[in-house]
C-alpha positions as CSV (number, residue, x, y, z in Angstrom):
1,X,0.0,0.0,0.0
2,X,1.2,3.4,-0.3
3,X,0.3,6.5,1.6
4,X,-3.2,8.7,0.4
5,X,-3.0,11.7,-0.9
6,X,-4.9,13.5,1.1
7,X,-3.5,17.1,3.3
8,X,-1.3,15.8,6.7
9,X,0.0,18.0,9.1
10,X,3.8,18.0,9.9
11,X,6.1,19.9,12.0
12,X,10.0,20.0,11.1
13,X,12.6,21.1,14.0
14,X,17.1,20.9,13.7
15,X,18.8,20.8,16.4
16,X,22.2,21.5,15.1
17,X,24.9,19.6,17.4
18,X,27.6,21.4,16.1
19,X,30.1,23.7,17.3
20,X,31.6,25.3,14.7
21,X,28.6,28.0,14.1
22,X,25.8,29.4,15.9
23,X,23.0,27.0,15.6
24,X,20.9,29.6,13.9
25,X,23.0,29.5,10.8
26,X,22.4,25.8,10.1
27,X,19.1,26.4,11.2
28,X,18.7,28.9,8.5
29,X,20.7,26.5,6.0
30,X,17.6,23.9,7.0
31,X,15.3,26.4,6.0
32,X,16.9,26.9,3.0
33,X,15.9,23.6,1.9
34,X,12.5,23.9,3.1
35,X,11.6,26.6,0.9
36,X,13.7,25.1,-2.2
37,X,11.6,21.6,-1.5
38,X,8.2,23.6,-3.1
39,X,6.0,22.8,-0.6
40,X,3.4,25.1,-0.9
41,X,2.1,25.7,2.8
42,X,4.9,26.0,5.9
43,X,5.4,28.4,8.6
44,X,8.9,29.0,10.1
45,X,7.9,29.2,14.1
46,X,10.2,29.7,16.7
47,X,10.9,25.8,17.4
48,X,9.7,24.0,14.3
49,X,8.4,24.5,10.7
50,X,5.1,24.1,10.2
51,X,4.1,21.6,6.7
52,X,1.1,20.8,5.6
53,X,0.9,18.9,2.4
54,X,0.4,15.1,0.9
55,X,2.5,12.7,2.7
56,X,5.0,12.5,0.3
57,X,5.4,16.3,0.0
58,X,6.3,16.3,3.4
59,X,8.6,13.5,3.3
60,X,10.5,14.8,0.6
61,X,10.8,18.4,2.5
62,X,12.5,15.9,5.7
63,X,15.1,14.5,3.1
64,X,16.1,17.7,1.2
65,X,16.7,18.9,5.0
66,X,18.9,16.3,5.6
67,X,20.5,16.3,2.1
68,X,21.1,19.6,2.6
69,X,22.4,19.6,5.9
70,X,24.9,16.7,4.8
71,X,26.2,18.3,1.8
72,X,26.9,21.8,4.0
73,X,29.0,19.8,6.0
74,X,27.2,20.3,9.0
75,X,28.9,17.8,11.3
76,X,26.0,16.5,13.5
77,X,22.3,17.4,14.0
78,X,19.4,16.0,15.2
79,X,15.6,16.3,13.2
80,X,12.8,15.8,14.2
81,X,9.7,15.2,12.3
82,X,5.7,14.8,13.6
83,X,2.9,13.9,11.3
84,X,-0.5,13.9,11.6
85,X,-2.3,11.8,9.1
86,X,-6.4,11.2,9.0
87,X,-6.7,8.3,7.1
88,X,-10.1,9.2,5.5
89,X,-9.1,12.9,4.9
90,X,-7.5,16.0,4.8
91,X,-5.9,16.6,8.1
92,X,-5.2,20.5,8.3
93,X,-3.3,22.7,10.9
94,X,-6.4,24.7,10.6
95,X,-8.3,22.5,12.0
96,X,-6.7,22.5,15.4
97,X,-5.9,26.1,15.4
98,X,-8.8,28.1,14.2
99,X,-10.1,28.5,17.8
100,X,-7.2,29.9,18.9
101,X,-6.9,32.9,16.8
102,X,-6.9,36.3,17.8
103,X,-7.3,38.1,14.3
């Protein structure tokens, strides 16, 4: 079987273990590759990037992270990646946040 196509929700986060920048520079170098992956809908926050998009959308933005993490030569870094998947759906941020909003 192979994942639906429907919308999941994802969050992205580095944790750059390396000591020969400040972490926001390889942080910035991840986000780098999150905007050059074309994913349509992300939101840099202040701990993770937001994604929402098909599964493999989202899959491909964690790999072109890592890719381009890699071929930076960051020496060591940790990512984390949650998805929310609906199995019978769309599954968008929205969704859980639309109460929330102050504007």
């Amino acid at each position: 079987l192979h994942m639906h196509s429907y919308i999941v929700n994802a969050t992205i986060q580095v944790i750059p273990l390396a000591q020969d920048r400040h972490p926001y520079e390889w942080v910035d170098i991840a986000i780098e590759a999150i905007v050059a992956a074309g994913i349509e809908h992300y939101e840099v926050r202040a701990f993770a990037t937001e994604l929402e998009g098909t599964y493999d959308q989202v899959t491909k933005v964690y790999h072109a992270v890592n890719e381009q993490l890699l071929n930076r030569e960051c020496p060591e870094w940790i990512t984390n990646l949650q998805i929310q998947v609906r199995s019978k759906g769309d599954m968008p941020a929205s969704e859980k946040t639309e109460k929330y909003r102050s504007d």
